[in-house]
C-alpha positions in Angstrom: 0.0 0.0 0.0 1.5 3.3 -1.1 1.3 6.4 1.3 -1.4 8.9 0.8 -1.5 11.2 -2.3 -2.7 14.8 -2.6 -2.8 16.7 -6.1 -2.1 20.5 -6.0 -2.6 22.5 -8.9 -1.8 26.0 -8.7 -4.3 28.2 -11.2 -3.8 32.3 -12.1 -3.3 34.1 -15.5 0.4 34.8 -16.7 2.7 32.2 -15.0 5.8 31.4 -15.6 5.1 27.7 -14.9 9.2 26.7 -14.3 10.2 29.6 -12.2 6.9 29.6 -9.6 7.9 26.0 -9.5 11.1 26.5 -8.3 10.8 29.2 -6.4 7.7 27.2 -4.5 10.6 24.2 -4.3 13.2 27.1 -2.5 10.0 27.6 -0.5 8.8 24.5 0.5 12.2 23.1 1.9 11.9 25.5 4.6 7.9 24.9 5.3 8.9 20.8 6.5 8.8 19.1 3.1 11.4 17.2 1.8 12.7 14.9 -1.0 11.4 17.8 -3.3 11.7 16.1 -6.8 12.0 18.8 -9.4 10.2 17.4 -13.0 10.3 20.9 -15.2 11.1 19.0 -18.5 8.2 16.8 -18.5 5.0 18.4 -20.9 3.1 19.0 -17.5 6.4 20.3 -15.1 5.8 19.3 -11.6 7.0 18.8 -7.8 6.9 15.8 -6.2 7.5 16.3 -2.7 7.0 14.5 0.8 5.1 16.4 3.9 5.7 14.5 7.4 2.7 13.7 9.1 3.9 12.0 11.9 6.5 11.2 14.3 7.7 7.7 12.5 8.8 9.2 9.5 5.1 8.5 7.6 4.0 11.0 5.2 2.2 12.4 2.6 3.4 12.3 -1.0 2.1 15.5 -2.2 2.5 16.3 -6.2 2.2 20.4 -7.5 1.8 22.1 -10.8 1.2 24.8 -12.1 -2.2 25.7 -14.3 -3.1 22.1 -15.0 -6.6 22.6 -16.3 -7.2 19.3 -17.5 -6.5 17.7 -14.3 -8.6 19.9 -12.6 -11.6 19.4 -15.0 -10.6 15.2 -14.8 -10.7 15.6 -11.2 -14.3 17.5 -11.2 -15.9 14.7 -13.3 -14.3 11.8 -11.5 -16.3 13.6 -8.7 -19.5 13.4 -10.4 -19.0 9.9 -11.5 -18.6 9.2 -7.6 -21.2 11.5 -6.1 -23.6 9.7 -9.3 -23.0 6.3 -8.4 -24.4 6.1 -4.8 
């Protein structure tokens, strides 16, 4: 079983998707993430990162990008399929 995953996508007009990301990786060191995994050349650039939950070293794998509408709109009808099927 694989530790828990959250999906961040960060949403504004004029980005500069590879410099927020790093600058958010500069950031996040700092803010008790670690094993920060810088993707940039990859057609959607991300961080993969790890935020510790608890005292054992567990954690949450956390994954952030930067204006990933796609995702967003796959994630908002994944939602209806589930809030549909009850």
């Amino acid at each position: 079983v694989g530790k828990p995953l959250l999906d961040i996508v960060l949403v504004g007009d004029h980005i500069d998707v590879v410099p927020t990301l790093e600058a958010c990786a500069n950031e996040l060191k700092h803010k008790g993430f670690s094993n920060i995994t810088r993707i940039l050349g990859a057609k959607v650039p991300l961080l993969k990162m790890t935020l510790k939950t608890t005292s054992d070293g567990g954690g949450l794998e956390v994954d952030l990008c930067v204006n990933n509408r796609l995702g967003l709109r796959n994630s908002r009808l994944l939602l209806t399929y589930c809030t549909k099927d009850r």
